[in-house]
C-alpha positions, 0 to 999 in steps of 0.5 A: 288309496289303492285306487289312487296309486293307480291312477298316479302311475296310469296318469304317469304313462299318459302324461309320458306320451303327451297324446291322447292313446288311453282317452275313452272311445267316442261316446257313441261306443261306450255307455255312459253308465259304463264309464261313470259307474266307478271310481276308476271309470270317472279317474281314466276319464279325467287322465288325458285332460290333467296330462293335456293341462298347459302346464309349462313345464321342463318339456315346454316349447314357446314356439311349438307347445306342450311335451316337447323336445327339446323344451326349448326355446324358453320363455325365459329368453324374452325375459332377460333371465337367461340365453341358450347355449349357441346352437340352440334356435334364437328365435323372434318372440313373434314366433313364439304363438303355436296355435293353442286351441283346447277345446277338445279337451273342454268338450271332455270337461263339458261332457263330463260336467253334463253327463255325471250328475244324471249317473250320481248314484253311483257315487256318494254324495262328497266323491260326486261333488269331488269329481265335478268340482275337478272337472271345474277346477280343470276347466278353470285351468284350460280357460286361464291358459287361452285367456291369458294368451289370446284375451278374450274367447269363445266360452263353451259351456255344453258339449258340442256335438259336430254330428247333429249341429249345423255349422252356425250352431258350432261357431261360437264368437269370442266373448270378452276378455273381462267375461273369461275371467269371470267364468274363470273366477266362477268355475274356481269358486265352484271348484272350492266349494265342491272339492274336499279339504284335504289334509297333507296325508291324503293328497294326492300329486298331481291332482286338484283339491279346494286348497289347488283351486284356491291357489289357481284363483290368487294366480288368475285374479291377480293377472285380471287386476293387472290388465285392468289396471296396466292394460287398455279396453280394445276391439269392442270390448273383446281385449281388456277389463275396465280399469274400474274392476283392478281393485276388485280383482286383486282383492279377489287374488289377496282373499285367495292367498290369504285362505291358504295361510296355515295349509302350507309353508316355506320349505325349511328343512335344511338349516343351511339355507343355500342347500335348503334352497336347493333341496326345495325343488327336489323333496317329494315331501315339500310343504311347499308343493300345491300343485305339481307334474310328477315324473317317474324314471323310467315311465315318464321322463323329462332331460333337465340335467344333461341338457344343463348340466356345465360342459365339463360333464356331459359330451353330447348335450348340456349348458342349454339354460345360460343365466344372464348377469341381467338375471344376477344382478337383479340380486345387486352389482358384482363388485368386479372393479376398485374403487378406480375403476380397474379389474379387481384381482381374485385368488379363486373366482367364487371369491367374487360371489363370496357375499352372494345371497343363497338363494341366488347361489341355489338358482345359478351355478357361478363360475369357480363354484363347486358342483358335483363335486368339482370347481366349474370351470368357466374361464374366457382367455388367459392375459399373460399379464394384465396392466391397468389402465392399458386396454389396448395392449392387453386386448392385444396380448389377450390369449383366447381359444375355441377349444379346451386343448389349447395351452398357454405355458401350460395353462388351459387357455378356455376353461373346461365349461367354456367360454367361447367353445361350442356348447358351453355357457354364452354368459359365464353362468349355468342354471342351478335350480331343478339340477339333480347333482346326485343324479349319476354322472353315467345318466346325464342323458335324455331322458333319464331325469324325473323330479316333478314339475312345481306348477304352483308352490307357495312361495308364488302365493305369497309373492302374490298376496304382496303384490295384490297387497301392495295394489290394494294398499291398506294397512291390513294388506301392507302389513300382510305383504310385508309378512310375505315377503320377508317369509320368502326373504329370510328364507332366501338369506336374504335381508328383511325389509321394512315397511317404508321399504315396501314398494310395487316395484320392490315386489316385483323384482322379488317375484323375478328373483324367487321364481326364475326359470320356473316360466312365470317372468315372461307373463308378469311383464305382459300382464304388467305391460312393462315388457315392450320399455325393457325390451327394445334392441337389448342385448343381454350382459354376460360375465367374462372370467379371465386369469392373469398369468403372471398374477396368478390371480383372476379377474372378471369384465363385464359386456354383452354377451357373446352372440350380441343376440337382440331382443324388441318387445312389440306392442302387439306381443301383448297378446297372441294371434288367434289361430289362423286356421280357427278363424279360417273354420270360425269367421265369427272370431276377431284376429288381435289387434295388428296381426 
């Protein structure tokens, strides 16, 4: 155990640096006895490869990669759930492809798998099978991660060595799509069959076991069913699986989900569900964590609440992540007109969010709600009076300001977290989820913040063993499905559902709404293939508070959002572009299709 707190603390400093300063020297320096003689030998080794695991995390940039500042843009901005404060770079989807090639880090994988069992002695027989099922585990994930990008691609399973090989030997050509989830599929299996079954008191964070790689397989083998069922076969093969294999696959993702029924649960330590659902992704002690990036202040570090914090807190950052009402009203309508049509008037402006589910509440900070101990602020202009009916003239009285100073009789005119001034929210809502409200005011700077990262929480099991139940659609798979997702419901204060009201598209907006801001929407709708119907020209919606002066009372509008940013979804963004400067080494790799 003593061990394993330092490899925590060592795996720490190295994921902090986002480089490779603490990799073991070349091979050709050390021995291999000397590195795969211990524990600690074996641990320092894998260290650089868990820090280096695509994890997209609070410090992932589409367009740039892994360990990033600032971490954005985001893969929520392709989704509708959420804008970025005005200043923050908008940019196309097309932009989002960084180049992502980890062969570097496989090679250490294949050296490692290749080179232990010859120094097995060392070991007993159960920590032997342990480190090669990890390596598999972390082989699996890195494979995933190409696969799911770029479709088909070379699979390395030997070292290579660039000294003694000629360049043919060395240039390796795409395999299939469909072959990629198989080795994926087969390097988890052995990852389960190796790597112990360990019980909550001995996990350790941040690092796989069976029940991690178990997991990992419902994610990938549910994205593998859904390209073989939504997408199409292309360029020979290297793109799509035959929509022979869906059911496969998904029965596949299903057995996975339901092998973990019994090792973990629902986060439920609060009875009250809006603060429990909060707490979930701050408690170290979760039930709910499988797999996740752990920070610690000061050695590694990540910026999440002072680059989103509401702008009444911070100066310099904050407000980075604005929920859409797209995102919101996936939850329902806000009722902000009467039954004619008209600007329904509210007392206070959480009035309005007053039946709000708190599930809903706990991932987006509303306007005239209470955060850190003060009403958030998010106020448009000020009408001094407000007469139904007559847009025309209460567009023109319409007071509105590009600064918080401005008054009317004595009012504050723009609200003091926006909108319309620099810096604050384009749609009139803040994210909630992650934020640390008991972080101090005084840190709400960079890097100050390090709660840990969920990579996999249970809640996406179960919404994936619904959504391969849903596919497989047996009465055993249904009933299972329901099950979940009425876990995952009534834990979000959110009402059960009945088995007539179980539906694919009803899963799938339950999987958007549970797990938004956590980068998983954006490769839903590709793997679904519906991103290229939801996004053509759309500008996403934003919600205005404003308040009536003579009233003395709130009202909220409804319309795009302020920037009138617009996004398309092109057929090709289905899958990235293979890396230029690969191809230029690699002549034996196909570009995609239509780049």
């Amino acid at each position: 155990m003593k061990y394993l707190k330092r490899f925590i603390v060592l795996l720490s400093v190295i994921t902090a640096t986002g480089c490779n300063k603490l990799d073991i020297a070349p091979v050709n320096i050390l021995k291999d006895e000397d590195v795969f003689s211990t524990d600690a030998g074996v641990g320092a080794y894998m260290v650089p490869i868990y820090a280096n695991l695509p994890i997209e995390d609070f410090r992932y940039n589409f367009a740039q990669g892994f360990n990033q500042f600032p971490p954005f843009p985001a893969l929520g901005l392709f989704t509708a759930e959420m804008l970025q404060v005005d200043y923050v770079f908008r940019g196309s989807i097309e932009s989002g492809s960084f180049g992502y090639w980890p062969y570097g880090d496989i090679r250490k994988i294949n050296y490692l798998l290749k080179t232990l069992p010859a120094n097995a002695s060392n070991f007993s027989e159960a920590q032997a099978n342990a480190y090669l099922g990890e390596a598999h585990f972390l082989r699996a994930y890195f494979y995933f991660d190409l696969v799911k990008r770029y479709g088909g691609v070379p699979i390395i399973k030997e070292p290579q060595d660039p000294f003694n090989s000629t360049q043919d030997e060395l240039r390796v050509p795409r395999s299939s799509e469909e072959d990629v989830y198989k080795f994926v599929e087969e390097e988890l299996n052995l990852a389960i069959e190796l790597m112990p079954d360990v019980t909550p008191d001995k996990i350790v964070k941040g690092r796989a076991n069976k029940n991690v790689a178990l997991a990992l397989k419902s994610r990938a083998m549910l994205y593998a069913g859904s390209i073989a069922k939504y997408g199409s076969i292309q360029l020979n093969g290297l793109l799509g699986i035959p929509a022979t294999e869906a059911t496969a696959y998904f029965q596949k993702a299903y057995d996975a989900a339901v092998a973990l029924e019994g090792k973990y649960s629902l986060y439920r330590a609060n009875a009250d569900k809006y603060q429990n659902y909060v707490n979930l992704f701050l408690d170290e002690n979760s039930t709910e964590n499988i797999f996740i990036k752990d920070y610690k202040y000061p050695e590694m570090t990540h910026s999440w609440d002072a680059l989103n914090a509401p702008k009444q807190f911070v100066s310099g950052y904050g407000s980075f992540v604005n929920p859409t009402l797209d995102y919101v009203e996936l939850f329902g309508e806000l009722p902000v007109n009467d039954a004619n049509g008209f600007p329904r008037r509210f007392t206070q402006r959480i009035d309005l969010f007053a039946n709000t589910e708190p599930r809903l509440r706990a991932t987006v900070i509303f306007p005239g709600d209470t955060f850190r101990g003060e009403v958030i602020d998010v106020q448009r202009g000020i009408y001094p009076s407000y007469v139904n009916g007559d847009d025309a003239s209460n567009n023109a009285a319409l007071k509105t300001a590009g600064s918080t100073d401005v008054l009317y009789n004595g009012k504050r005119v723009v609200g003091l977290s926006g909108m319309g001034i620099g810096g604050s929210t384009g749609t009139g809502f803040f994210v909630r989820k992650y934020q640390n409200s008991n972080l101090a005011q005084a840190d709400l700077a960079l890097w100050r913040s390090d709660q840990a990262w969920i990579d996999i929480r249970y809640a996406e099991v179960l919404l994936n063993k619904a959504e391969a139940g849903v596919e497989l659609g047996t009465s055993a798979s249904l009933a299972k499905a329901l099950e979940a997702m009425n876990d995952i419901r009534d834990r979000a204060g959110a009402p059960t559902l009945t088995s007539n009201q179980l539906t694919r598209d009803v899963v799938r907006i339950e999987r958007r709404k549970e797990l938004a801001f956590e980068n998983h929407s954006w490769w839903d709708l590709r793997r679904w293939r519906t991103a290229d119907q939801e996004f053509n020209n759309r500008i996403y919606k934003a919600l205005f508070p404003y308040y009536v002066f003579d009233e003395n009372r709130y009202i909220f509008k409804k319309d795009d959002e302020i920037t009138k940013s617009r996004f398309t979804f092109q057929i090709r963004f289905y899958y990235e572009p293979i890396p230029g400067g690969e191809i230029n080494k690699n002549p034996l790799l196909v570009q995609n299709p239509l780049y």
